[in-house]
C-alpha positions as CSV (number, residue, x, y, z in Angstrom):
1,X,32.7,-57.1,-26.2
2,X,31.8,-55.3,-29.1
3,X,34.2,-55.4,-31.9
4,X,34.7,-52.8,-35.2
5,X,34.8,-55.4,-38.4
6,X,35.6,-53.7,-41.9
7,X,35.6,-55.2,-45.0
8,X,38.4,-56.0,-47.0
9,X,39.4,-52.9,-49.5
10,X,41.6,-53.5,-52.5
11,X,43.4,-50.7,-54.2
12,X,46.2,-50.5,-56.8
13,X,49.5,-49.4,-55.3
14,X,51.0,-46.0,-57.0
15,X,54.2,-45.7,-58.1
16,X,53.7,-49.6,-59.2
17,X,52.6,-51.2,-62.1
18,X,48.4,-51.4,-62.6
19,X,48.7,-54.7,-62.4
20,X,49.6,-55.4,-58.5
21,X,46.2,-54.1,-55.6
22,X,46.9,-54.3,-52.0
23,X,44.4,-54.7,-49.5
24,X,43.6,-52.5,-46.8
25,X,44.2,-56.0,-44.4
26,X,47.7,-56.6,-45.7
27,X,47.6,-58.7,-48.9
28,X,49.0,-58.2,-52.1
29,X,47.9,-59.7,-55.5
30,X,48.8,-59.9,-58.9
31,X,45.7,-59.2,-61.6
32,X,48.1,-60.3,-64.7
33,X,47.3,-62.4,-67.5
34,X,48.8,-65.5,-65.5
35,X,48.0,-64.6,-62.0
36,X,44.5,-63.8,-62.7
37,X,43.8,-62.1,-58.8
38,X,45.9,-64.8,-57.1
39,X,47.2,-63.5,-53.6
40,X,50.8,-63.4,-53.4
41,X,53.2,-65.0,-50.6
42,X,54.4,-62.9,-47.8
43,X,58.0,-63.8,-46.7
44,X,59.4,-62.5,-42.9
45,X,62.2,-60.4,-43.6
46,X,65.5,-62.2,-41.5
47,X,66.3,-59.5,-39.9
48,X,63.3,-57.1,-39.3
49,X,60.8,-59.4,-39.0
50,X,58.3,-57.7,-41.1
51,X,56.9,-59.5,-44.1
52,X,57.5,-58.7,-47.3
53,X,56.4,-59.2,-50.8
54,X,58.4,-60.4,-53.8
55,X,56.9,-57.8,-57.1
56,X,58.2,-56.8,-60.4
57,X,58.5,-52.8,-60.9
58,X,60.1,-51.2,-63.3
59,X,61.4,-54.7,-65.0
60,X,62.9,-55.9,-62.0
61,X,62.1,-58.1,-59.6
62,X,62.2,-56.8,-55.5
63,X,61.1,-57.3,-52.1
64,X,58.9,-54.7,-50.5
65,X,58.0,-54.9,-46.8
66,X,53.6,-55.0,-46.7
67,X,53.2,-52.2,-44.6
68,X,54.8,-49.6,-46.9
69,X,52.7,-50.8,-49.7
70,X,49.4,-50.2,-47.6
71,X,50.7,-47.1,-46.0
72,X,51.3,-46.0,-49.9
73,X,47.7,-47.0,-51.6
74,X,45.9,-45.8,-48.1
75,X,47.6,-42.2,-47.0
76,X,44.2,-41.6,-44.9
77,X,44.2,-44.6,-42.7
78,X,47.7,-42.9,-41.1
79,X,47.4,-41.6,-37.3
C-alpha cells in the first residue's frame, strides 16, 4: 500500500496575532517570549466534539476550534 506523507508546514494564522503558527497537521503554537515555539493543548469541545485551542486575540483570551484556524492560514488546501 503506498501511502502520500507530507511534511509538517507551519504558517501564522491571519486575523491573529504574529505570535501564534498553525500547522498544516493541526497544531497550534505560541512563538512568545515565554512560550518560545511550545505546542499548545487541544481541548474536545463538550458538545461538538471538535478540539479546540485556548489563544489570546485582541487582549482576550478564547477558544477556537483547530480546523477553522487551518482552514484560515491554508485557503488552498480546501476541496
Amino acid at each position: 500500500m503506498n501511502q502520500l506523507v507530507t511534511a509538517e508546514e507551519w504558517r501564522k494564522i491571519p486575523g491573529f496575532p504574529p505570535t501564534y503558527e498553525v500547522s498544516s497537521w493541526g497544531q497550534v503554537r505560541s512563538l512568545g517570549p515565554m512560550a518560545r515555539g511550545r505546542t499548545l493543548k487541544t481541548h474536545i469541545h463538550k458538545f461538538t466534539g471538535f478540539p479546540q485551542v485556548r489563544i489570546y486575540k485582541d487582549r482576550q483570551r478564547q477558544w477556537w476550534p483547530v480546523h477553522e484556524l487551518v482552514s484560515a492560514a491554508f485557503p488552498e488546501e480546501e476541496s
